[in-house]
C-alpha positions as CSV (number, residue, x, y, z in Angstrom):
1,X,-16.0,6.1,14.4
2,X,-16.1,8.0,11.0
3,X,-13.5,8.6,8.2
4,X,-11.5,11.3,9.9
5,X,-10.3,8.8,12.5
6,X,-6.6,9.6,13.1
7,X,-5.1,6.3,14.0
8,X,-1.4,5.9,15.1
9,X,0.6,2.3,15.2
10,X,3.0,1.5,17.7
11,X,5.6,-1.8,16.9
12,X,6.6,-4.0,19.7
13,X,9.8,-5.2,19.9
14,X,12.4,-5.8,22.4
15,X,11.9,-2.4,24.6
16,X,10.4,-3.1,28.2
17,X,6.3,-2.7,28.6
18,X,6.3,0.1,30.2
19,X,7.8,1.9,27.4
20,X,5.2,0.9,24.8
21,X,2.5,1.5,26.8
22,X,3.7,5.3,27.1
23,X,4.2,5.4,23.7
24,X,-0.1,4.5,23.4
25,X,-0.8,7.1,26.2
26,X,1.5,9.3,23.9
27,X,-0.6,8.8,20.7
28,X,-3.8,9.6,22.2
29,X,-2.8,11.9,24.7
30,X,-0.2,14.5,22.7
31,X,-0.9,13.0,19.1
32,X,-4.9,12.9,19.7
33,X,-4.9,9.5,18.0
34,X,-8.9,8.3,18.1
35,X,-7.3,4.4,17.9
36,X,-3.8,3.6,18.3
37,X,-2.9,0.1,17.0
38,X,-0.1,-2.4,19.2
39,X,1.6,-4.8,16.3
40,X,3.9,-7.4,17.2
41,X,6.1,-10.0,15.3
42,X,7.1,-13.6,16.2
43,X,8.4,-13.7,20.2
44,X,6.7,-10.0,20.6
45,X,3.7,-11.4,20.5
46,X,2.8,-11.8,24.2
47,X,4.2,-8.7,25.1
48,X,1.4,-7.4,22.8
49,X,-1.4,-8.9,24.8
50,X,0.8,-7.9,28.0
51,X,0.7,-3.9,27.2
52,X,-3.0,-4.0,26.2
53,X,-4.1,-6.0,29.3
54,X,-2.7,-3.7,31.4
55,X,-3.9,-0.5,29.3
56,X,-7.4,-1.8,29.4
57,X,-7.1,-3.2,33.3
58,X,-5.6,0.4,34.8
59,X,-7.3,3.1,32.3
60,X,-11.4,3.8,32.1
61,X,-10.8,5.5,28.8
62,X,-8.9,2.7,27.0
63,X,-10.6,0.0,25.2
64,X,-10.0,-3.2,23.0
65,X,-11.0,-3.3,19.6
66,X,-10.4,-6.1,17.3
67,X,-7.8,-8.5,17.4
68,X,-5.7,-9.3,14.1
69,X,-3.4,-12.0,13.1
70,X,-0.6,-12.1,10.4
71,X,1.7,-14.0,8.8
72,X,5.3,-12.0,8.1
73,X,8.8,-13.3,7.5
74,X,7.7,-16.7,8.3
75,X,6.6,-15.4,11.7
76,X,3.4,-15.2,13.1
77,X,1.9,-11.2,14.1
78,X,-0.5,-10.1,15.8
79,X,-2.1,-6.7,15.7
80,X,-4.5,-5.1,18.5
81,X,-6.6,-2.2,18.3
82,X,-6.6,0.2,21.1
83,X,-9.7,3.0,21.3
84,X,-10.2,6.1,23.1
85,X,-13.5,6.0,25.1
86,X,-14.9,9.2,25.6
């Protein structure tokens, strides 16, 4: 993927899965994000790796990229990059 990669970030929170995992099919569907990144913070963390396994399970066109750990706040993060296959 080149420079003119448009990239989008989506922050997990308390919201239920299903509601960040429209907001990725949002970003590459309607925003024609190339990579979307799904960022959590402390307890959001496994709903992180939730939304991304099911992404990646259910969609052809979805892949993992790489995997990315933080420290913020005194909380662990974790960041997951999400690429459109074509």
């Amino acid at each position: 993927m080149g420079e003119n990669m448009k990239e989008d970030v989506i922050k997990v929170g308390k919201k239920s899965e299903g509601k960040y995992m429209n907001a990725v099919l949002y970003s590459f569907s309607k925003k024609g994000s190339d990579k979307v990144i799904v960022k959590g913070l402390g307890g959001a963390n496994s709903t992180v790796f939730d939304v991304v396994q099911r992404l990646t399970k259910t969609r052809d066109d979805i892949v993992e990229g790489e995997t990315n750990y933080f420290q913020a706040h005194g909380l662990e993060g974790v960041e997951v990059e999400l690429l459109r296959d074509r």
